[in-house]
Kinemage of the C-alpha trace (Angstrom):
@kinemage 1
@onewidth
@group {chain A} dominant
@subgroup {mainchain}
@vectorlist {calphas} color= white
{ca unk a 1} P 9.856 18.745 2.142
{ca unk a 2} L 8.143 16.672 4.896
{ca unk a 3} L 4.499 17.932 3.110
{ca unk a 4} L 5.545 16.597 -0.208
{ca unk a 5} L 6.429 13.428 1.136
{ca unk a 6} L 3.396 12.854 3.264
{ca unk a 7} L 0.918 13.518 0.332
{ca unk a 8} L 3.149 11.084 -1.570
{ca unk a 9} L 2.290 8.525 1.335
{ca unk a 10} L -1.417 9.037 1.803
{ca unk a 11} L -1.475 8.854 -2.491
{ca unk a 12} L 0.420 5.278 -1.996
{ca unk a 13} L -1.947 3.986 0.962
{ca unk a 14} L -5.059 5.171 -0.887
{ca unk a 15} L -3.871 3.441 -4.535
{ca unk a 16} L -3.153 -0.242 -1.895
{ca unk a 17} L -6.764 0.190 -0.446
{ca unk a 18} L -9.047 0.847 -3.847
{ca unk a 19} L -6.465 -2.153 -5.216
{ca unk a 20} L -7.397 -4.239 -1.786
{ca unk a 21} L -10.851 -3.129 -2.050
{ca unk a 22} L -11.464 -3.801 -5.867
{ca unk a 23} L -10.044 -6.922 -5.375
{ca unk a 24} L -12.515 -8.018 -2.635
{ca unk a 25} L -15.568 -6.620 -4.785
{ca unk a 26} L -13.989 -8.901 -7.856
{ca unk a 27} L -14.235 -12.211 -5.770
{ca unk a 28} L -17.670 -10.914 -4.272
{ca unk a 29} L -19.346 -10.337 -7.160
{ca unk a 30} L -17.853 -12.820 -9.254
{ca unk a 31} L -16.694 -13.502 -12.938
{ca unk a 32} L -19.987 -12.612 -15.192
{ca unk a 33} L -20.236 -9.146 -13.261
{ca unk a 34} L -16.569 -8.435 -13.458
{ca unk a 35} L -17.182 -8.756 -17.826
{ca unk a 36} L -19.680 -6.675 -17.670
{ca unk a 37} L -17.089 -3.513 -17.004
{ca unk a 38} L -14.693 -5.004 -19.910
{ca unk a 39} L -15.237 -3.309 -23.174
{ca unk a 40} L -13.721 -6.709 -24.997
């Protein structure tokens, strides 16, 4: 099923970039901003 496994692909590349992403906003905005989205 070559459309199952492409939609399994674009899933995978879109988790890396919001991880890549998030990870760039977290050094950008810095630590107090970053506890402001923790509940503890």
């Amino acid at each position: 099923m070559p459309g199952r496994g492409e939609s399994m692909f674009g899933a995978e590349v879109f988790i890396a970039l919001a991880g890549i992403v998030g990870a760039i906003a977290f050094m950008l905005a810095g630590r107090p901003t970053f506890d402001r989205f923790l509940p503890w």
